[in-house]
C-alpha positions in Angstrom: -46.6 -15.6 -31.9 -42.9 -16.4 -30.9 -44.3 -18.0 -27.6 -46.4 -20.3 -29.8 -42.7 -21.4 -31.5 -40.7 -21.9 -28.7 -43.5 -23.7 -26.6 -41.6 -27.1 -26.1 -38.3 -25.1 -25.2 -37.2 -24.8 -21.9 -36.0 -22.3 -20.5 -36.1 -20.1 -23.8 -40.2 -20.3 -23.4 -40.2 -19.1 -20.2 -38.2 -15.8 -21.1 -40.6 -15.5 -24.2 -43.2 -15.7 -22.4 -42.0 -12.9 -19.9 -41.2 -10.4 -22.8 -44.6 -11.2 -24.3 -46.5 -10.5 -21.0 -44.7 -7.3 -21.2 -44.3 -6.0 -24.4 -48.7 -6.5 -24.2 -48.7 -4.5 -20.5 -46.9 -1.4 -22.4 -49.3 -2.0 -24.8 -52.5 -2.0 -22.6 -51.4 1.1 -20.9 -51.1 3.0 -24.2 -55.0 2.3 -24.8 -55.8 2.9 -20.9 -53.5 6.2 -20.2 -51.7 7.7 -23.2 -54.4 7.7 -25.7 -57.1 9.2 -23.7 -54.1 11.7 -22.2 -54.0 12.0 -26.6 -57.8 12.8 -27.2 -58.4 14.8 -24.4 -55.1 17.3 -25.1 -56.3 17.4 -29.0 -59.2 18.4 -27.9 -57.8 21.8 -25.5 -57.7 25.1 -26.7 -54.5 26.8 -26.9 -55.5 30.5 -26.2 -57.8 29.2 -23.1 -55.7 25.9 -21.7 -58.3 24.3 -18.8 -57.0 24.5 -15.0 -56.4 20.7 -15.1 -53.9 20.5 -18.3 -51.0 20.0 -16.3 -52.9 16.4 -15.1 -53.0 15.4 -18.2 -49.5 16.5 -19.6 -48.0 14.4 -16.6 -50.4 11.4 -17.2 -49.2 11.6 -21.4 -45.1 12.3 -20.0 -45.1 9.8 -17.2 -47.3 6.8 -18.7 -44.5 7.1 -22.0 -41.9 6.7 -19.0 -43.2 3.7 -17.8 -43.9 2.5 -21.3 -40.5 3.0 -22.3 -39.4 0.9 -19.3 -41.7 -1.9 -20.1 -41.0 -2.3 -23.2 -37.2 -2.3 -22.4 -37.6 -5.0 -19.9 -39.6 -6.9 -22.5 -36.5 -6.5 -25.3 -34.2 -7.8 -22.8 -36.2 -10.5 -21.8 -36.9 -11.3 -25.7 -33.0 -11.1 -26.1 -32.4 -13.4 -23.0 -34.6 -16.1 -24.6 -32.0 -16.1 -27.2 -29.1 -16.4 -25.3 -30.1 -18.9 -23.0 -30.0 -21.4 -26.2 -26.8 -19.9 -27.8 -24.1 -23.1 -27.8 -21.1 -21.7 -25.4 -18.7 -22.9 -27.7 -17.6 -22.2 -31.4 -19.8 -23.2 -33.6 -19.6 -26.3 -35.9 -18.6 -24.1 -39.0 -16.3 -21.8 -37.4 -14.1 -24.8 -36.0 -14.4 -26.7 -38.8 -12.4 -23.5 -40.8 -10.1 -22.7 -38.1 -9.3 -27.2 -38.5 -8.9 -26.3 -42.6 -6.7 -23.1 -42.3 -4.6 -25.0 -39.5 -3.5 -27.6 -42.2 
């Protein structure tokens, strides 16, 4: 929805854009890896673990990684979209106070 706001902005939609792509990629692989790693290890006994358990503890631990990683690079892209449409200088309100106190 935030791409959809900052469409005519350059180069804030760009960076919006990015984070969007991947904030829905760490979203994807939760339905393709980490739930199915979810239902399947529900589903395991505890007193009788199958051979292959480790598989899927690893696909669960390591797909949450990549998620993690994902979803940080899509925060920081988020946050860059911000920044790059920041003013450099003061703003208006804060040099108009400084002008006021300085008289």
């Amino acid at each position: 929805m935030l791409v959809f706001v900052v469409r005519g902005r350059q180069p804030a939609f760009r960076w919006t854009l990015l984070g969007a792509v991947a904030l829905i990629v760490a979203h994807v692989i939760w339905w393709l890896w980490v739930n199915p790693a979810n239902i399947a290890l529900r589903q395991l006994s505890l007193d009788n673990p199958p051979a292959d358990w480790l598989r899927l503890r690893d696909q669960w631990e390591y797909t949450h990684l990549v998620r993690f990683f994902i979803q940080l690079a899509g925060f920081v892209l988020q946050l860059v979209s911000v920044l790059v449409e920041t003013p450099a200088g003061p703003l208006p309100m804060v040099a108009a106070q400084k002008q006021s106190r300085a008289r």
